[in-house]
Structure formats: structure tokens, C-alpha cells
C-alpha angles and dihedrals in degrees: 000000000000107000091213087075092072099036083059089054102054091045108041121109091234086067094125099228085112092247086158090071105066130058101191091229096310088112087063095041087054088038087053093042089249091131114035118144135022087263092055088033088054086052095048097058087029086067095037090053102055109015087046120014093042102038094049123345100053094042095053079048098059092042085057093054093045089050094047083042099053099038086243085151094171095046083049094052098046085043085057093053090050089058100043087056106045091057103118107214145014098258092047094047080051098046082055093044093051103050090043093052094061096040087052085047082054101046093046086062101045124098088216098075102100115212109260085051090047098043082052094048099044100070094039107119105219102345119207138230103263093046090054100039085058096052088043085056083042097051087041097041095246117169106235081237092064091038093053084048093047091054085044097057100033080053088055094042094047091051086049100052091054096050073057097056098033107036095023107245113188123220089260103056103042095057081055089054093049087051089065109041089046091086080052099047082055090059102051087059100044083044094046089051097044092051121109104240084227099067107035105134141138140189106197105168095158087065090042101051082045095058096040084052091047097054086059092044109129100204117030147149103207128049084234 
């Protein structure tokens, strides 16, 4: 079978864990007028992508994948706990338990779990994204590479879909925009695999003042 198949899968917006729901702050930097135009938009995700998503939430990805990958059960479960407790604020640890909780919904009906993943998945209470994006790249024999990719992409697309919906950013000019933060998106991930586990680490308090102001939002679109 062609393994595109499942790297389209993980990553494709109709993978039913509700992503379009959340913004991860980019509805209050477009509410504070943070983000608006294609030029300040490209900067926002430009900034999320390096400063945040390299430095700290795409290498514990990856260290989830490995784990999963790897059967490491008990590296997978400490790195969980790691996730669950650096997310910021509550919308965003929301945000992680929700769409875990409908990944993990997914994965426990699949015939492709196999059993030690299963028997691992079963007893975790409220299991987050990463954990279950890693068993999800496990069941479908998904390098953690691609799966790191996948996330990667499913994260810029996401952003971009709600410029779309907030901005608003036409078609056009959010596949010009894609064209220019591909090259960064290449380098989170170069930047997420090169890092030393040890000293993964962020401190994005841009993204985290955005989020606190946006659950107090009075008018908005996404739950984050």
C-alpha cells in the first residue's frame, strides 16, 4: 500500500479531533490588531513557528513518536506528563485534552492498534494531543519524521484557515503566504530534530498573553 495514503490521513484537515476549532491566540492577535495583513500574519506564524514550535512543541513531538515508535512505554508516559503540564493556559490545556480525547476515541476503534499500543492507551486518564498523535503515526507506520511533518503542516494550515475566517485572507493569498513560510516550516523541523532532548525548552509569552485575553474575549469565532 502506498504510505502516502496514511501520512494524508494524519495530517488532513477532515481528521475528526475538531483542530478547526481552536486558533491558538491568532483570533486575539487579529482582535488587538496584532495580525493584520498577510505581511504581520506571515510574522505571527513566522514567530510561532521558530521561537515556539521548534524550540519546544515539535521536539517533544518527536520524542513522543520515537517513544511510541520504539515501545519505550514508560518514556512515552513521563513525556505525556510533560505535555499535559507546560501548556500555558486553560484554553490552551483544553484545547490538548479535547483533541486527544477524540484521537484517542479514533485509535480505540481502529483495527490497526496493535495490542501493546492499545493495552498502553486504554488506562490513560485524559490523554493529550501529542501522546495520541504518536500512537495514531504508530497504528498507521508513520516514521516519527513524517509525523512530526504531518503535525507541522496540519498546525500551518490550521493558522491559515482561520486568517481566512477572521482577516479575512482570500485563496489567493493564503497559498502566497504558504509559499513563504514553507522554507520555515523546514526549519522547525530541522530545528525540532537537531535539538538535544535535554535542553528543549520556550517561552512564548506572546502566545500565552494572547490566549489568557482571548478566554475573556466577548465576541469570537475559535475556542482558542
Amino acid at each position: 500500500m502506498n504510505s502516502a495514503w496514511a501520512l494524508l490521513r494524519l495530517a488532513s484537515p477532515q481528521l475528526p479531533i475538531g483542530g478547526y476549532s481552536y486558533s491558538q491566540g491568532l483570533e486575539m492577535a487579529v482582535e488587538q490588531s496584532i495580525v493584520t495583513d498577510p505581511a504581520t500574519a506571515g510574522r505571527w506564524i513566522g514567530d510561532q513557528l521558530l521561537l515556539n514550535l521548534a524550540r519546544f512543541e515539535a521536539p517533544l513531538l518527536l520524542a513522543h513518536c520515537t517513544a511510541a515508535a520504539d515501545d519505550d512505554w514508560a518514556q512515552l508516559l513521563r513525556l505525556s506528563e510533560e505535555h499535559r503540564a507546560s501548556r500555558e493556559t486553560r484554553e490552551l490545556h483544553l484545547e490538548s485534552r479535547q483533541m486527544g480525547y477524540s484521537l484517542r476515541q479514533l485509535l480505540i476503534g481502529l483495527p490497526e492498534m496493535d495490542p501493546p499500543a492499545r493495552s498502553f492507551l486504554e488506562p490513560v486518564d485524559e490523554p493529550h494531543l501529542a501522546l495520541c498523535w504518536s500512537l495514531a503515526a504508530r497504528a498507521w507506520r508513520i516514521s516519527p519524521q513524517d509525523a512530526l511533518a504531518a503535525w507541522l503542516w496540519s498546525w500551518l494550515e490550521n493558522q491559515l484557515a482561520v486568517l481566512m475566517k477572521t482577516l479575512p485572507l482570500g485563496q489567493q493569498a493564503a497559498q502566497r503566504l504558504t509559499s513563504e513560510l514553507l522554507p520555515l516550516l523546514q526549519r522547525a523541523q530541522q530545528c525540532a530534530t537537531d535539538q538535544d532532548p535535554r535542553h528543549i525548552g520556550g517561552a512564548p509569552w506572546g502566545l500565552a498573553l494572547a490566549s489568557m485575553a482571548h478566554e475573556r474575549q466577548y465576541s469570537r469565532l475559535f475556542r482558542s
